[in-house]
mmCIF file of the C-alpha atoms, coordinates in Angstrom:
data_MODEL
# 
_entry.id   MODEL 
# 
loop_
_atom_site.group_PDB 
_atom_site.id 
_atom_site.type_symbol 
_atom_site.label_atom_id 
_atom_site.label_alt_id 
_atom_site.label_comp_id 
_atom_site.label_asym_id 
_atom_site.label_entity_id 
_atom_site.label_seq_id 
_atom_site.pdbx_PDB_ins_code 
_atom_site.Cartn_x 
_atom_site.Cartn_y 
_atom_site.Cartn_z 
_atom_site.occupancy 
_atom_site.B_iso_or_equiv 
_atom_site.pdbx_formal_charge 
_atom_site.auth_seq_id 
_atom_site.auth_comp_id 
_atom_site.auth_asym_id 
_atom_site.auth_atom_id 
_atom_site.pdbx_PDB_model_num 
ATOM 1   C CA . UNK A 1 1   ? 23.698 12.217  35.461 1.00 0.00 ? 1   UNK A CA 1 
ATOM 2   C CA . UNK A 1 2   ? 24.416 8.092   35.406 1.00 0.00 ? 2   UNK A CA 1 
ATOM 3   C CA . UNK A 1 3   ? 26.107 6.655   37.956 1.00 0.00 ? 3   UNK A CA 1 
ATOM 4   C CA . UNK A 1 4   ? 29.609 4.587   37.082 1.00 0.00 ? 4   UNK A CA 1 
ATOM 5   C CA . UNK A 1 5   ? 30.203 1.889   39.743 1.00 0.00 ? 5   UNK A CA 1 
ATOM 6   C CA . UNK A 1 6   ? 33.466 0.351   39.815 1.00 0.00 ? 6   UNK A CA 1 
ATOM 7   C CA . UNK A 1 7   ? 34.108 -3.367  41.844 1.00 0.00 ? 7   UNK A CA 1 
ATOM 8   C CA . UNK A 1 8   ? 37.325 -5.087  42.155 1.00 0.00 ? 8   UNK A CA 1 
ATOM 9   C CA . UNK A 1 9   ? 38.356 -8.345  43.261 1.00 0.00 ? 9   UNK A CA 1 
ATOM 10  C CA . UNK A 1 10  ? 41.567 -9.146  44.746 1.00 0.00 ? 10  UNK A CA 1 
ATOM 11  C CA . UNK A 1 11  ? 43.411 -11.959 46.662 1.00 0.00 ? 11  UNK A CA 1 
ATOM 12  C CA . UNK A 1 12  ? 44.350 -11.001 50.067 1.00 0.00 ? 12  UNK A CA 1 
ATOM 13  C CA . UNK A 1 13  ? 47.661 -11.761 49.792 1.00 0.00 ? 13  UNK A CA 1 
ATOM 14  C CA . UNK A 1 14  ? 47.825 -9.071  46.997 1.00 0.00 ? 14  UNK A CA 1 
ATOM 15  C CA . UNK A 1 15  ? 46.451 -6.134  49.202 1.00 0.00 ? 15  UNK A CA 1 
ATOM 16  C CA . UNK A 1 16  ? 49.881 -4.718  50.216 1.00 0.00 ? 16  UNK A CA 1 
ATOM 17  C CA . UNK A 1 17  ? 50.720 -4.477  45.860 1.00 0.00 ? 17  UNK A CA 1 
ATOM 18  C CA . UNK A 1 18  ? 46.966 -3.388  45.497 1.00 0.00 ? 18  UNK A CA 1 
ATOM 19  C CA . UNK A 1 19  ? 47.467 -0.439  47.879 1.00 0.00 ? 19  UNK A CA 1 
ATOM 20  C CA . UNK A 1 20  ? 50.418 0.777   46.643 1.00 0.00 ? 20  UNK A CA 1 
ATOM 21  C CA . UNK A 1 21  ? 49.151 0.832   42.438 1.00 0.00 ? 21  UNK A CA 1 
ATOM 22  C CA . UNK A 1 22  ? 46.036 2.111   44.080 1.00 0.00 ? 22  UNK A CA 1 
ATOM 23  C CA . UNK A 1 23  ? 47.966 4.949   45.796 1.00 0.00 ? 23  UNK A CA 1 
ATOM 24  C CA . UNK A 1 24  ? 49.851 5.706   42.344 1.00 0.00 ? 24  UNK A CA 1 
ATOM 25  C CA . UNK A 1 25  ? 46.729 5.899   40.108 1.00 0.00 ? 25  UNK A CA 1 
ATOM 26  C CA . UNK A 1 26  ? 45.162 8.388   42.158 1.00 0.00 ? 26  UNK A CA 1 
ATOM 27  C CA . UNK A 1 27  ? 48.582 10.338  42.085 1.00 0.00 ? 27  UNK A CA 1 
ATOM 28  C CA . UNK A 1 28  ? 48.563 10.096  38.240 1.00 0.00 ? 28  UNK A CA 1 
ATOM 29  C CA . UNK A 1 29  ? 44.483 9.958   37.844 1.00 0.00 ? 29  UNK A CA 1 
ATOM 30  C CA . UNK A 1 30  ? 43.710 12.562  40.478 1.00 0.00 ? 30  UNK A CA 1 
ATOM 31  C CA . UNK A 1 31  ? 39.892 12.924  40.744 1.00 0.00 ? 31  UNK A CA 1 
ATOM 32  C CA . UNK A 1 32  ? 38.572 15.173  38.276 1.00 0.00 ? 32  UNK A CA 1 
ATOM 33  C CA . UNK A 1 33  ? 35.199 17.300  38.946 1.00 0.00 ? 33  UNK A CA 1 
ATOM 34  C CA . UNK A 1 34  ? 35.037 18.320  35.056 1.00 0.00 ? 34  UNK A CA 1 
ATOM 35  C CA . UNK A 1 35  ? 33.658 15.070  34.914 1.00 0.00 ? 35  UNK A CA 1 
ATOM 36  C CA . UNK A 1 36  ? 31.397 14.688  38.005 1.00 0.00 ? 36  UNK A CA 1 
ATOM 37  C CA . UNK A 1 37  ? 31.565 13.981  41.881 1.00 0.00 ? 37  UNK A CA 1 
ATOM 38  C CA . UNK A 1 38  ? 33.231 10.984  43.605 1.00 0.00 ? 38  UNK A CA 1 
ATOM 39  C CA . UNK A 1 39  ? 30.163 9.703   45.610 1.00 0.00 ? 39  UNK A CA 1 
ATOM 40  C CA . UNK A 1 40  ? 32.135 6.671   47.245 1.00 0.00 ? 40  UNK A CA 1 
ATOM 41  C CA . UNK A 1 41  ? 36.242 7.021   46.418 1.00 0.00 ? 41  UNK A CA 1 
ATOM 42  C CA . UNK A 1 42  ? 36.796 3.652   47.949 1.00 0.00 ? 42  UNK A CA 1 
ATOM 43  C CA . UNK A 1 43  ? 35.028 1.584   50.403 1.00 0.00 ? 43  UNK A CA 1 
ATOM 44  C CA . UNK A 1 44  ? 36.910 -1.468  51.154 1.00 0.00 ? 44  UNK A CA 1 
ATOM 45  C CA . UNK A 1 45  ? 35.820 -4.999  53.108 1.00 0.00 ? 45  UNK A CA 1 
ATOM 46  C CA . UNK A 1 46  ? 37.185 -8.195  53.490 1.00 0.00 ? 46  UNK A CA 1 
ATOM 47  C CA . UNK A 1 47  ? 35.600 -11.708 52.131 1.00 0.00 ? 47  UNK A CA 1 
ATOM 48  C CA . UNK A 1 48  ? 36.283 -14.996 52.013 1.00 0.00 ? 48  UNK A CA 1 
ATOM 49  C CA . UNK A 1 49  ? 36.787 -14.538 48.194 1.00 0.00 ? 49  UNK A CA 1 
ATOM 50  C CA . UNK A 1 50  ? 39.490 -12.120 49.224 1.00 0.00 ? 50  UNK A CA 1 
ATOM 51  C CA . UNK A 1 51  ? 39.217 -8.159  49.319 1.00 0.00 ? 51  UNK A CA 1 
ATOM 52  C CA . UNK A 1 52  ? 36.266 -6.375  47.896 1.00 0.00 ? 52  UNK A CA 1 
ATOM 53  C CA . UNK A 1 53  ? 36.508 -2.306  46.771 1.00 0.00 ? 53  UNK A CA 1 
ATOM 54  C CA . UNK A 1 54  ? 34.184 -0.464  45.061 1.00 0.00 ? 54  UNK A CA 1 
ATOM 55  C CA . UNK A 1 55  ? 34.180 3.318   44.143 1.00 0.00 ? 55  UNK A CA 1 
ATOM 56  C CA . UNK A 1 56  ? 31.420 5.069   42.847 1.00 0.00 ? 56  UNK A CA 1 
ATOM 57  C CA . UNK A 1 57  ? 31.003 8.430   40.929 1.00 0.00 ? 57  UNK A CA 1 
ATOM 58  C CA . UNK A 1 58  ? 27.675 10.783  39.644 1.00 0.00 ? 58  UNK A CA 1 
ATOM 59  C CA . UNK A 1 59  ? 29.177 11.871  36.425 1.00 0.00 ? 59  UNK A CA 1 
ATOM 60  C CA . UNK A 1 60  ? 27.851 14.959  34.983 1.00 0.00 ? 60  UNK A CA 1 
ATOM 61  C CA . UNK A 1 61  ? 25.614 15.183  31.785 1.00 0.00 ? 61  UNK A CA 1 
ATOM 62  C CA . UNK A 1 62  ? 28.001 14.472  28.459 1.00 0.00 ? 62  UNK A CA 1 
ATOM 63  C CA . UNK A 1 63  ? 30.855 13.199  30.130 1.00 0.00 ? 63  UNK A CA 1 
ATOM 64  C CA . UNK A 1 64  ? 30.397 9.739   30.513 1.00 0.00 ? 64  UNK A CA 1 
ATOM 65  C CA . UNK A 1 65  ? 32.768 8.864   27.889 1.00 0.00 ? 65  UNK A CA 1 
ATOM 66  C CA . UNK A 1 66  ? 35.683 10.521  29.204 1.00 0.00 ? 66  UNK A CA 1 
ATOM 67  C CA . UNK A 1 67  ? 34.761 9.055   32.952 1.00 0.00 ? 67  UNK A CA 1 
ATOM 68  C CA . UNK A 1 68  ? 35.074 5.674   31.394 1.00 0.00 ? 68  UNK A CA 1 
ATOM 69  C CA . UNK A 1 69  ? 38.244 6.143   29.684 1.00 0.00 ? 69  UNK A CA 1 
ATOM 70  C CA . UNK A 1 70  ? 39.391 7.868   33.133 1.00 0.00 ? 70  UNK A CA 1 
ATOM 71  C CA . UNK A 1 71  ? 38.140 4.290   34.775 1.00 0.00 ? 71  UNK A CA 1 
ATOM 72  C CA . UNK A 1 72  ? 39.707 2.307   31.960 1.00 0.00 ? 72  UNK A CA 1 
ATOM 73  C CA . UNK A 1 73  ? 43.078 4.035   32.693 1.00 0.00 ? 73  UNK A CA 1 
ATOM 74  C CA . UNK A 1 74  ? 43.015 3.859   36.107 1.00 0.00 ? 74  UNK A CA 1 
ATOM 75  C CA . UNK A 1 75  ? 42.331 -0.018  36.038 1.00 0.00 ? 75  UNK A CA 1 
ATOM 76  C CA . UNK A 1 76  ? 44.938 -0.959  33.282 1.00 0.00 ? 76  UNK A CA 1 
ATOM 77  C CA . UNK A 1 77  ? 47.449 0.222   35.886 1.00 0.00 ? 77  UNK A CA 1 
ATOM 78  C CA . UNK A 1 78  ? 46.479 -2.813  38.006 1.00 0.00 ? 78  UNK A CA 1 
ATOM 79  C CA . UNK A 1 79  ? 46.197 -5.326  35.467 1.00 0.00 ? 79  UNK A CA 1 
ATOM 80  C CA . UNK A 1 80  ? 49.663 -6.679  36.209 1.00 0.00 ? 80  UNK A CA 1 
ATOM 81  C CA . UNK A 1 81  ? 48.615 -8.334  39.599 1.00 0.00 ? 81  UNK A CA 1 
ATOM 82  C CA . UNK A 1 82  ? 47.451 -11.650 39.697 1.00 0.00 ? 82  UNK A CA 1 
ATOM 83  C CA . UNK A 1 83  ? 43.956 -12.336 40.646 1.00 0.00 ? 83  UNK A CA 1 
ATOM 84  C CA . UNK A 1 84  ? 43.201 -8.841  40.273 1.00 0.00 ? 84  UNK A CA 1 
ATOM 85  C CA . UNK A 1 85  ? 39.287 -8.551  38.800 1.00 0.00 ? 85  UNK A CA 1 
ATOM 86  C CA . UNK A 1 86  ? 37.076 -5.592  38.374 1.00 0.00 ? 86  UNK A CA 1 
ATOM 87  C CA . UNK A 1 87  ? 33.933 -4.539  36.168 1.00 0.00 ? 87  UNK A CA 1 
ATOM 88  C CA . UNK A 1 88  ? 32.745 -0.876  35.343 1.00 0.00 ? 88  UNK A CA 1 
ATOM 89  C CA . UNK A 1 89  ? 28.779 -0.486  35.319 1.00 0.00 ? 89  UNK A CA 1 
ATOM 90  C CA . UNK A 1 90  ? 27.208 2.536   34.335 1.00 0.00 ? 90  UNK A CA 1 
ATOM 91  C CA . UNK A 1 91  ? 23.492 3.094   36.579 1.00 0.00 ? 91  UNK A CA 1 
ATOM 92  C CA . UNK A 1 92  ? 20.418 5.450   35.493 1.00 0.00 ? 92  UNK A CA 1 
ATOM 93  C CA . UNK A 1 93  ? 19.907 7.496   38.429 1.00 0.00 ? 93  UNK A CA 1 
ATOM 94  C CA . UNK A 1 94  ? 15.652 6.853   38.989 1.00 0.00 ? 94  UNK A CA 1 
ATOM 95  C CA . UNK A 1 95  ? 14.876 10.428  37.851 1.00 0.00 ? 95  UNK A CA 1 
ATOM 96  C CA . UNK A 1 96  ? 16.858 9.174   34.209 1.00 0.00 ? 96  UNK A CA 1 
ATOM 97  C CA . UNK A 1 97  ? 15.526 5.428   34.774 1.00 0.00 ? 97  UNK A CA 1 
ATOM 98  C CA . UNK A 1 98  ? 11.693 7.200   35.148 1.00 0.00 ? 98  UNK A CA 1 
ATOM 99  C CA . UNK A 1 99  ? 12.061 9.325   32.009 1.00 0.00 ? 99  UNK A CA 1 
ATOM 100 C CA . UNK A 1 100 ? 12.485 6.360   29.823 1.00 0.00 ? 100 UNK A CA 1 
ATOM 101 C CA . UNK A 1 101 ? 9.356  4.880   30.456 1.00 0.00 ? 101 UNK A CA 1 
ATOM 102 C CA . UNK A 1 102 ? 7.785  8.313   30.116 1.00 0.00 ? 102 UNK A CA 1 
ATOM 103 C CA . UNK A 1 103 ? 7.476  9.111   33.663 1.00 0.00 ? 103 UNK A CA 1 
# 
């Protein structure tokens, strides 16, 4: 079960639009445990780039696919606001990352 780690970027100025998209994605992208569990929703900090959130999910054997798409959609609705950056990863857990070097 890989891990999908999501990291946005954002000016401060922007948090006040930022929290309000963010607060109506998660009304139309409500979390879904068909596809795994929401390890870290959102954890939030300042820097002196501007404001740092990341969220991260385990998502559950074949489903990978349809978490990205659910990742996908949820960022598109932020796309809008300027300066507004983010990346999607996907992680091997170390149990998955052992197996493929035959451990």
């Amino acid at each position: 079960m890989p891990y999908l780690i999501t990291t946005m970027l954002y000016p401060s100025d922007k948090a006040d639009e930022v929290g309000k998209r963010y607060l109506e994605a998660i009304t139309k992208y409500p979390p879904d445990g068909s596809l795994g569990t929401e390890i870290v929703p959102a954890a939030v900090k300042s820097t002196l780039q501007g404001i740092k959130a990341i969220a991260i999910s385990e998502v559950k054997k074949g489903k990978l696919e349809d978490a990205m798409t659910r990742a996908v959609n949820i960022l598109t609705m932020f796309r809008s606001i300027q300066g507004f950056e983010s990346t999607t990863e996907t992680y091997l857990t170390v149990e998955e990352a052992l197996k493929t070097i035959g451990m």
